[in-house]
ROKESE-362178 format. One record per residue (C-alpha): residue number from 1; y, z, x. Coordinates in pm, 1 decimal, decimal comma. Layout:
REM residues N
R    i     north        up      east
R  NUM         Y         Z         X
...
This chain:
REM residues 425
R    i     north        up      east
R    1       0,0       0,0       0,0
R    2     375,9    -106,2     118,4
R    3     570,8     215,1     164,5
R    4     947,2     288,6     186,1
R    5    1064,3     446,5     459,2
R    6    1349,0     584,3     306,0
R    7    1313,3     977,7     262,6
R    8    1450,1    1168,4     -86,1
R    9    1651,1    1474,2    -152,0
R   10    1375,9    1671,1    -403,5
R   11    1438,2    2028,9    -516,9
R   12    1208,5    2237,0    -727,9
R   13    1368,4    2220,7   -1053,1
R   14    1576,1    1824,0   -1009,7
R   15    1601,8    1546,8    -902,0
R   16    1821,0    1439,7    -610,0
R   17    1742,7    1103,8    -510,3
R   18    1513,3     835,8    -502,3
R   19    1295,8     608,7    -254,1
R   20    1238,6     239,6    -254,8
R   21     951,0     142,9    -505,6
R   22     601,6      70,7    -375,8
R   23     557,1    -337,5    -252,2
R   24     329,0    -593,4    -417,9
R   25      18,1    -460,5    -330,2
R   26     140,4    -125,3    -457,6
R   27     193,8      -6,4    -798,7
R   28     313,2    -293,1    -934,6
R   29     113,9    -254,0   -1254,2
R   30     360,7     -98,8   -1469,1
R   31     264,9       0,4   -1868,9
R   32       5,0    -255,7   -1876,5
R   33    -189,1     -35,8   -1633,0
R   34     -44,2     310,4   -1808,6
R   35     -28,5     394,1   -1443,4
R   36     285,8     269,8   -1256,4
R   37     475,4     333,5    -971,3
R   38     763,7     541,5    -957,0
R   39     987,0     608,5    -651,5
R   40    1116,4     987,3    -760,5
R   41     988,9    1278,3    -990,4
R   42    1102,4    1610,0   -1032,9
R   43     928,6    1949,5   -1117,9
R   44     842,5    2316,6   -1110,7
R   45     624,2    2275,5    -855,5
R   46     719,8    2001,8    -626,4
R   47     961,5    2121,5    -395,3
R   48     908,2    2415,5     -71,2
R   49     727,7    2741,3    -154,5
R   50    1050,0    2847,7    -157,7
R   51    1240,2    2676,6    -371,1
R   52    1491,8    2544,2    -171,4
R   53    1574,7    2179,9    -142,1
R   54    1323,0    1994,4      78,0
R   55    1197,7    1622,0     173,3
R   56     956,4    1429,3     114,1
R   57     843,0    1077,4     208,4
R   58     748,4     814,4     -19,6
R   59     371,4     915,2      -0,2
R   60     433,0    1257,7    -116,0
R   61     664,7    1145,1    -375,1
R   62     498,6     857,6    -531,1
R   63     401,6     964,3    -896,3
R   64     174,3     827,5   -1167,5
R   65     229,8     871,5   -1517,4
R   66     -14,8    1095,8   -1718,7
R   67      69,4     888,6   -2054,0
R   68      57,3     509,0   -2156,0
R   69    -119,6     265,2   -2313,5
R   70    -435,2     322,7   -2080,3
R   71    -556,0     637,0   -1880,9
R   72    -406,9     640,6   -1502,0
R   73    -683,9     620,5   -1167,0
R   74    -769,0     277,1   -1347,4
R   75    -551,9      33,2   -1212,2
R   76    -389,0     220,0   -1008,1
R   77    -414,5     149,3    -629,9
R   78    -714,3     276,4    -437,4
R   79    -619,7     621,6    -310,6
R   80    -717,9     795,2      63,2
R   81    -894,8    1094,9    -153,4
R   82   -1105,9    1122,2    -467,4
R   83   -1359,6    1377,1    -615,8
R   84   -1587,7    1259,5    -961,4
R   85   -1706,6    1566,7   -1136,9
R   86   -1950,0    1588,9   -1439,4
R   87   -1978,6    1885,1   -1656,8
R   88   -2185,0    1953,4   -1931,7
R   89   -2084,3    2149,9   -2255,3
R   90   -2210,0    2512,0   -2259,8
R   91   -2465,0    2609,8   -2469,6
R   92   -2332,5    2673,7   -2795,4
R   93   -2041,6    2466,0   -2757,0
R   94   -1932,8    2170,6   -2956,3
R   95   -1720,6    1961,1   -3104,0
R   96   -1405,3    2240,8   -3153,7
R   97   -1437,2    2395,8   -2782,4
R   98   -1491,4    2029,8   -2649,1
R   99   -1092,9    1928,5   -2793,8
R  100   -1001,1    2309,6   -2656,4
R  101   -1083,3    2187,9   -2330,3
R  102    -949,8    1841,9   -2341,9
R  103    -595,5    2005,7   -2472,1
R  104    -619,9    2213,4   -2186,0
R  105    -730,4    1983,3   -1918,8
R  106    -470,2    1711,3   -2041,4
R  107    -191,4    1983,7   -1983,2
R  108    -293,9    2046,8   -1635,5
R  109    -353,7    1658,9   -1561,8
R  110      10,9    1590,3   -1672,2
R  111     127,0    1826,4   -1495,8
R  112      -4,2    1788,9   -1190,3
R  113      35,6    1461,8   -1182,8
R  114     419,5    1511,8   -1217,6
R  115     376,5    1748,9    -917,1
R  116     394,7    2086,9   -1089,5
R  117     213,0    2378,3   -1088,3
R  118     -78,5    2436,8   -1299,8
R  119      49,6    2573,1   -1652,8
R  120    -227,1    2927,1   -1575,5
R  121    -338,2    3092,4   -1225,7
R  122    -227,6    2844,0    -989,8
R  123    -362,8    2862,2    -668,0
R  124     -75,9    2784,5    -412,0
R  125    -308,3    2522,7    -268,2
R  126     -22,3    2244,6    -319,3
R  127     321,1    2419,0    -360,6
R  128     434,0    2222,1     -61,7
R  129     365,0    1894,4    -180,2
R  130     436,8    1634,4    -419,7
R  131     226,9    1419,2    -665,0
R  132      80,5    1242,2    -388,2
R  133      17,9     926,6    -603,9
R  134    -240,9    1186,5    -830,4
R  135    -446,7    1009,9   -1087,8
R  136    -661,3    1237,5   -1278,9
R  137    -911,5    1022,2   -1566,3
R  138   -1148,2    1150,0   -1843,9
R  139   -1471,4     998,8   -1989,8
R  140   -1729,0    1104,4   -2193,6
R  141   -2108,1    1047,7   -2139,3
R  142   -2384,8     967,0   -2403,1
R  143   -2534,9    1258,5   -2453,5
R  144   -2117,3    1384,6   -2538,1
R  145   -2140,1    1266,4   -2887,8
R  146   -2465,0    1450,8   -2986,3
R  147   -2344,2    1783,7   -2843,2
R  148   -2044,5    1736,9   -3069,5
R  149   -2187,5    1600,1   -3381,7
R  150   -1998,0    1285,9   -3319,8
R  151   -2267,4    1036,1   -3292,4
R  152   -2144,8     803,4   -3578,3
R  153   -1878,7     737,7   -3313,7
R  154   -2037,6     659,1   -2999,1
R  155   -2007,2     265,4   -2948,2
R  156   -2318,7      75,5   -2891,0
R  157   -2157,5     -12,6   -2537,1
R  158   -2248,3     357,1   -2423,4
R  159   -2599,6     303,0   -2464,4
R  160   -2811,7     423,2   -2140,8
R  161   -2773,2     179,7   -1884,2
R  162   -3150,6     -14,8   -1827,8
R  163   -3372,1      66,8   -1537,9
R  164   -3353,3     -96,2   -1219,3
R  165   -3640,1    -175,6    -997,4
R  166   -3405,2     -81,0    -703,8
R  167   -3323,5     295,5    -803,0
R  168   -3375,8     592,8    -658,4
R  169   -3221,3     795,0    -916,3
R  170   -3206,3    1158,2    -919,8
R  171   -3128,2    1322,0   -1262,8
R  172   -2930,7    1617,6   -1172,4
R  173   -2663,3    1405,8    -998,2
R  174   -2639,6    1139,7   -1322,4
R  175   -2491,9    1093,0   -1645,7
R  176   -2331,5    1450,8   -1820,0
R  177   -2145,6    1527,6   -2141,6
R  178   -1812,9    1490,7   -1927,7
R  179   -1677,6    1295,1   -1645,4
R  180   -1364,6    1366,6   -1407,1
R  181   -1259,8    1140,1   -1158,0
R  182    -971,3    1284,8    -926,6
R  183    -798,7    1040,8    -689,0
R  184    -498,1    1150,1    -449,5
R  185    -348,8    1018,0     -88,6
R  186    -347,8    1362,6     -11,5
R  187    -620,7    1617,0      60,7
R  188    -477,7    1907,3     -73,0
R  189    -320,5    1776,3    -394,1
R  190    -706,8    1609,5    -476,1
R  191    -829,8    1955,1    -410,0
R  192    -592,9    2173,0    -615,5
R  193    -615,6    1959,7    -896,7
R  194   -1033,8    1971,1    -878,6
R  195    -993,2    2326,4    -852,7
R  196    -760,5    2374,2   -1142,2
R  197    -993,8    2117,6   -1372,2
R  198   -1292,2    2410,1   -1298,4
R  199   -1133,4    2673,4   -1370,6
R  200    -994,7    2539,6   -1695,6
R  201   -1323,8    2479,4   -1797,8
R  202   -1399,7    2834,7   -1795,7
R  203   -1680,2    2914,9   -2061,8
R  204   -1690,6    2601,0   -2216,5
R  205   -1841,7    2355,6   -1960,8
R  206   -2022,6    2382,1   -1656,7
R  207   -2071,9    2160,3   -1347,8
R  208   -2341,4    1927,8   -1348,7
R  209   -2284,3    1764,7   -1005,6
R  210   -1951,4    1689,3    -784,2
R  211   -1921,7    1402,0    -571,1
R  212   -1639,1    1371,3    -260,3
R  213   -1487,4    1061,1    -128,2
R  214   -1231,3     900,8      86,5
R  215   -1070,6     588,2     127,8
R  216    -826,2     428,5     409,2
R  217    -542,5     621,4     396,1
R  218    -186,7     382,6     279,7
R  219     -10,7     262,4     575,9
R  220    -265,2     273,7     810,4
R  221    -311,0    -110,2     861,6
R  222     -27,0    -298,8     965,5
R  223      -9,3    -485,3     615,8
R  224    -185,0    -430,5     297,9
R  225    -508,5    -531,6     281,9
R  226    -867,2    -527,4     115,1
R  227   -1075,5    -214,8     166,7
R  228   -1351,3    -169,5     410,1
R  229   -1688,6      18,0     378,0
R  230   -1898,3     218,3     560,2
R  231   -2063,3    -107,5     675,0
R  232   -1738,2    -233,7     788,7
R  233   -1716,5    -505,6     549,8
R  234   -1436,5    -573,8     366,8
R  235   -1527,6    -477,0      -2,8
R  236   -1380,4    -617,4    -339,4
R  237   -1247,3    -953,6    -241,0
R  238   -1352,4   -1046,0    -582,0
R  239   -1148,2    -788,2    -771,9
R  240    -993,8    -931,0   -1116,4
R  241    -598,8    -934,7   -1038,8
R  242    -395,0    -805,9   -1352,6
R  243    -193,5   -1053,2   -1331,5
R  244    -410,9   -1270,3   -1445,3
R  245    -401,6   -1394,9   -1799,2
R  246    -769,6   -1234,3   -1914,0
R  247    -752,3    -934,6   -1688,8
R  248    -671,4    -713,0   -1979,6
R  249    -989,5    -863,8   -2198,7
R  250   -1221,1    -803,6   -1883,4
R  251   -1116,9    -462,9   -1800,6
R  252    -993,5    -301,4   -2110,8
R  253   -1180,1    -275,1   -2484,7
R  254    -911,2    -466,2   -2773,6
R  255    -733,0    -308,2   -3024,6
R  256    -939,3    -525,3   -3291,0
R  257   -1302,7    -592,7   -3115,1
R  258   -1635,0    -599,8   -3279,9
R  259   -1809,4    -302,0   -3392,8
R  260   -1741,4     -53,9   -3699,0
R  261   -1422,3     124,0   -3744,6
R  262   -1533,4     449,8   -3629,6
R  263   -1524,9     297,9   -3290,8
R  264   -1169,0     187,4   -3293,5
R  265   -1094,7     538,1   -3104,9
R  266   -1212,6     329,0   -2778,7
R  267    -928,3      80,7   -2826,1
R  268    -743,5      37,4   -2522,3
R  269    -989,5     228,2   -2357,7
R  270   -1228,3     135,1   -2049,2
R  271   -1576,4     219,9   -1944,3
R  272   -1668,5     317,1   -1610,8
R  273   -1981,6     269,5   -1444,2
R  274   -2054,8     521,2   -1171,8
R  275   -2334,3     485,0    -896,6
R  276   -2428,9     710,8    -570,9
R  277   -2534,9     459,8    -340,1
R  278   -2627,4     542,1     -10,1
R  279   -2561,1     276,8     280,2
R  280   -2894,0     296,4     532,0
R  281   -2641,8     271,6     811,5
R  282   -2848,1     303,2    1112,2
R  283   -3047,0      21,4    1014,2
R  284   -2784,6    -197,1     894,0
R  285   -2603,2    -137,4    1256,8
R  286   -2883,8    -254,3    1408,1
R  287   -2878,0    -606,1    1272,7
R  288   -2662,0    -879,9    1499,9
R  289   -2326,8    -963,4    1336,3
R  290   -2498,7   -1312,4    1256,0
R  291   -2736,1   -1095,2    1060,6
R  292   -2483,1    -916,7     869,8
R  293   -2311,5   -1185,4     798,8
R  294   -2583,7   -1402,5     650,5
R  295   -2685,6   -1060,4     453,7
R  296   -2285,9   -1067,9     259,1
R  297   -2202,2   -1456,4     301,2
R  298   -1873,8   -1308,0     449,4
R  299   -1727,3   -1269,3     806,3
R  300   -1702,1    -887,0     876,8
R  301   -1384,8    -934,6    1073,0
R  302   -1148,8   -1117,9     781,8
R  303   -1386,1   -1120,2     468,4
R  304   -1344,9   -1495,8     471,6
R  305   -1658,6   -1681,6     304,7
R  306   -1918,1   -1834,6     574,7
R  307   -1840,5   -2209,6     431,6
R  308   -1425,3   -2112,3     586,3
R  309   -1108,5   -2063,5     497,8
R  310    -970,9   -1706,4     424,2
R  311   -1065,1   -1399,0     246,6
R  312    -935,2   -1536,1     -89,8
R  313   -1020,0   -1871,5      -4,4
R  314   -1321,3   -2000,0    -285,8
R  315   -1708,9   -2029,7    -192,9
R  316   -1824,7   -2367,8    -151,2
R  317   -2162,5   -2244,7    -297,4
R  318   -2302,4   -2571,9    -276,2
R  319   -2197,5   -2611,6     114,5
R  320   -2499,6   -2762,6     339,6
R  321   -2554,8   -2623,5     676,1
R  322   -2684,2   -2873,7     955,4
R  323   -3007,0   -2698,3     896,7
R  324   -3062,5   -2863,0     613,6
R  325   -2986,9   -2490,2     399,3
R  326   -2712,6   -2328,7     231,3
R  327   -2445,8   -2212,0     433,0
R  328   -2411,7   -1885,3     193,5
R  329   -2741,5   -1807,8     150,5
R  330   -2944,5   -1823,5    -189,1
R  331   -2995,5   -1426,0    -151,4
R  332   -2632,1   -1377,8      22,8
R  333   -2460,2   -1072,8    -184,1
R  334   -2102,8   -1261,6    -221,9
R  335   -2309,4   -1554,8    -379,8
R  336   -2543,7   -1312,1    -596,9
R  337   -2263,1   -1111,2    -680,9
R  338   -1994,6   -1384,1    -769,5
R  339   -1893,4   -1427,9   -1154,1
R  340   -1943,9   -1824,3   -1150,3
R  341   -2263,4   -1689,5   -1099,7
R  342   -2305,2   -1486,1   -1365,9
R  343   -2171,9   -1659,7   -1681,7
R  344   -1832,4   -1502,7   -1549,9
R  345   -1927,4   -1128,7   -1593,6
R  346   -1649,1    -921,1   -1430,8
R  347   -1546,4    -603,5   -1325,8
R  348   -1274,2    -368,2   -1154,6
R  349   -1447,0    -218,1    -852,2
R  350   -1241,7      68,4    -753,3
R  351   -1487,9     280,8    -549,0
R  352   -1443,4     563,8    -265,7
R  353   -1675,7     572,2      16,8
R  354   -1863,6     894,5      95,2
R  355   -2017,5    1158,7     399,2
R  356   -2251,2    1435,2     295,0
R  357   -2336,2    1512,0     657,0
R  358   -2629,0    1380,1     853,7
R  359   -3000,1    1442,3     655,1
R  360   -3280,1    1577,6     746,8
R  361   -3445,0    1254,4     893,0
R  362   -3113,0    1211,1    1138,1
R  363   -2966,0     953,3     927,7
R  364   -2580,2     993,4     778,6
R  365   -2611,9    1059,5     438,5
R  366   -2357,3     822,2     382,0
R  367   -2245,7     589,3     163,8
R  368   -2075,8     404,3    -169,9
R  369   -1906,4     623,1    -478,8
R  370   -1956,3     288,5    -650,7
R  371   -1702,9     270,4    -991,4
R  372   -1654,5      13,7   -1177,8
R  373   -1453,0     -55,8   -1477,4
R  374   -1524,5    -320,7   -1777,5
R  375   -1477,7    -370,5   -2159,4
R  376   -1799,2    -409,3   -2185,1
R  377   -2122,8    -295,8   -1907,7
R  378   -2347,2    -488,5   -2127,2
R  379   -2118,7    -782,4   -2013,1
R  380   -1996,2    -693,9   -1670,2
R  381   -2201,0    -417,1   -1453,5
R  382   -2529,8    -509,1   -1624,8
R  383   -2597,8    -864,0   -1608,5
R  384   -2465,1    -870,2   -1240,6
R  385   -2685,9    -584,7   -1122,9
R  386   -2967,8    -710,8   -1320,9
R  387   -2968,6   -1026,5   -1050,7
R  388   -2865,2    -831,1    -770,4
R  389   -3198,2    -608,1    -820,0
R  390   -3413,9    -938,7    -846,0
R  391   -3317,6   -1060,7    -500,7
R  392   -3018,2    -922,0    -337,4
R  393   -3041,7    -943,5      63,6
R  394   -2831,5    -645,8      98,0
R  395   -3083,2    -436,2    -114,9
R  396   -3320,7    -363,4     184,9
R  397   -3006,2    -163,8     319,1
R  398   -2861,2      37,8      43,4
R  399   -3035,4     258,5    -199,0
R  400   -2906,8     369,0    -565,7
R  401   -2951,6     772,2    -593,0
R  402   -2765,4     867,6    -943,3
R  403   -2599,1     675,1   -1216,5
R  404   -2363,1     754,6   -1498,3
R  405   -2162,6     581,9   -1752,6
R  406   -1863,9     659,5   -1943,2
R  407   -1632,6     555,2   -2210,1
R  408   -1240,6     642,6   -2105,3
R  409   -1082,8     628,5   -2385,3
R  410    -721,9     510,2   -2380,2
R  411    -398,3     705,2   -2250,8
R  412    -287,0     980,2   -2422,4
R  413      85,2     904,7   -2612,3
R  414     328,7    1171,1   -2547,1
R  415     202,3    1521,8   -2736,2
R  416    -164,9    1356,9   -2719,4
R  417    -420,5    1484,2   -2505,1
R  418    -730,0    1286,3   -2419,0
R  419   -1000,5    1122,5   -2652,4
R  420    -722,7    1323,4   -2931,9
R  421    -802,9    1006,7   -3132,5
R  422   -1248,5    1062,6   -3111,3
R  423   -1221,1    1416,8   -3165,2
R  424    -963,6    1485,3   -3470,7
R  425    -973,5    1108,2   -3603,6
């Protein structure tokens, strides 16, 4: 992301100047995202611990709006930190302690994300900072509807994704009644607003599993560019762009779609496919660039496809080699992958990449926090890992360990909080 290296004035309690807004390959999203840019905020709990006047750079400052027409950490540009938490309703709890703990949670999101203190018991952890470009996003999870006697509204989409021959899925780290994902370009902020999100949960949920990523932090490249993995590939080349003209139709469910009116709650909303997939580094590092290479279809140094050009540049799929095959091969992951492919299925990849330490067989346990968002799985995620799992070269490297999907619902208008419209519609 572009950054402005203009510093602002910020107290605690107003505002006292501004910095320049983020470049192209920032937040230039605006309402059609719900999560935009914006080069100044002002709060409670923004400023020094003590109150007095302090400064902040445009990476501290940057601020995403809680409300709009679809829930922030969406569109919004990748951040450096992230944590996705499940929780599952307690026992006994239902469809009243469920909006309890949305109202609550939506309180603390907004203000957070404005870069004030939690509204109860905050911790301190981020008095110093500001919003930090903080994105904090709700979904709920199939089993959601039945512990809230809501299952007349749970859309058909939300059915349980199929089985893969590929996975390696372990229960307690999928799926759950709730999902949080947290993103932040700053350690602390992520942190304080995980923390917060537990301990508003207090009696009514509990944590089913918690996940921790990172990303390249902004600024560290000497222009904007496409994230890398833990393979050192570049990864999402193939992102949908908003601005183009069925972005919104690919990424985001209409206003008036198919399916019965007790549905319509999930209009403007998103779902989000979640997937633990850990990268088998040490072998993969052992393979020759050439190797690699013939494994994605794409350079590792510039992302460009094998048959030339640049990283955007098209694949010329049907490109002949002077052996007599494919340039990209049939089994390449760009070609398997690539929605002229796959009847155009699409998605918004917006992942993090993880490290859990090194397990107990030496290896990093390492890896993709693979999310993905679509107005439809059974049109984007689905068909598209359905042929990756029948053939995909990069499959002997990578293994799937849990899986979860969600339906966001849309932003919250101002005085909503989250999925307002599912659980008092």
């Amino acid at each position: 992301m572009t950054e402005s290296n203009t510093d602002i004035e910020i107290s605690r309690r107003r505002l006292l100047g501004t910095v320049g807004a983020a470049g192209a390959a920032g937040l230039a999203l605006g309402a059609a995202g719900g999560a935009f840019g914006q080069s100044a905020f002002a709060g409670s709990g923004s400023g020094s611990a003590s109150g007095a006047a302090g400064s902040l750079s445009s990476l501290g400052a940057t601020q995403v709006a809680f409300h709009g027409d679809h829930q922030a950490g969406i569109t919004t540009p990748l951040q450096s930190k992230g944590h996705l938490v499940a929780f599952d309703l307690a026992a006994g709890a239902g469809r009243t302690e469920a909006a309890a703990l949305l109202r609550r949670w939506s309180e603390t999101a907004r203000r957070l994300m404005a870069g004030e203190t939690a509204p109860t018991d905050d911790t301190g952890v981020a008095l110093d900072a500001g919003p930090s470009s903080l994105t904090v996003t709700f979904g709920f999870g199939h089993s959601f509807f039945e512990r809230t006697g809501l299952t007349a509204r749970r859309p058909a989409a939300l059915d349980p994704l199929p089985d893969f021959s590929s996975d390696n899925l372990d229960a307690q780290r999928s799926n759950g009644d709730l999902w949080v994902q947290i993103g932040a370009n700053d350690g602390l902020v992520a942190f304080h607003a995980l923390r917060a999100l537990q301990k508003d949960a207090g009696q009514a949920a509990r944590v089913r599993w918690q996940m921790n990523g990172f990303n390249r932090s902004p600024g560290a490249t000497a222009a904007p560019m496409t994230a890398r993995n833990l393979m050192g590939q570049i990864d999402g080349t193939g992102n949908p762009k908003p601005s183009e003209p069925d972005f919104d139709k690919r990424i985001f469910v209409p206003a008036a779609g198919p399916g019965p009116a007790e549905h319509a709650w999930m209009a403007g909303g998103s779902y989000a496919v979640v997937r633990r997939i850990r990268m088998l580094l040490d072998a993969w590092d052992a393979q020759p660039l050439a190797r690699q290479e013939q494994v994605i279809g794409r350079t590792k140094a510039t992302g460009a496809p094998l048959t030339g050009g640049g990283e955007t540049t098209e694949m010329a799929l049907d490109k002949i080699g002077v052996d007599g095959k494919p340039v990209i091969a049939a089994n390449a992951h760009a070609r398997i992958s690539a929605p002229e492919q796959n009847g155009g299925a699409a998605m918004l990849r917006r992942p993090f990449s993880f490290h859990d330490g090194i397990g107990p067989d030496g290896a990093p346990d390492a890896g993709l926090l693979f999310v993905c968002w679509q107005a439809d799985p059974l049109r984007g995620f689905v068909p598209v890992q359905r042929k990756l799992d029948r053939g995909d070269a990069l499959s002997a490297f990578i293994r799937h360990e849990s899986s979860g999907l969600y339906a966001v619902p849309a932003g919250p208008r101002t005085g909503e909080y989250v999925g307002q419209r599912l659980l008092e519609g």
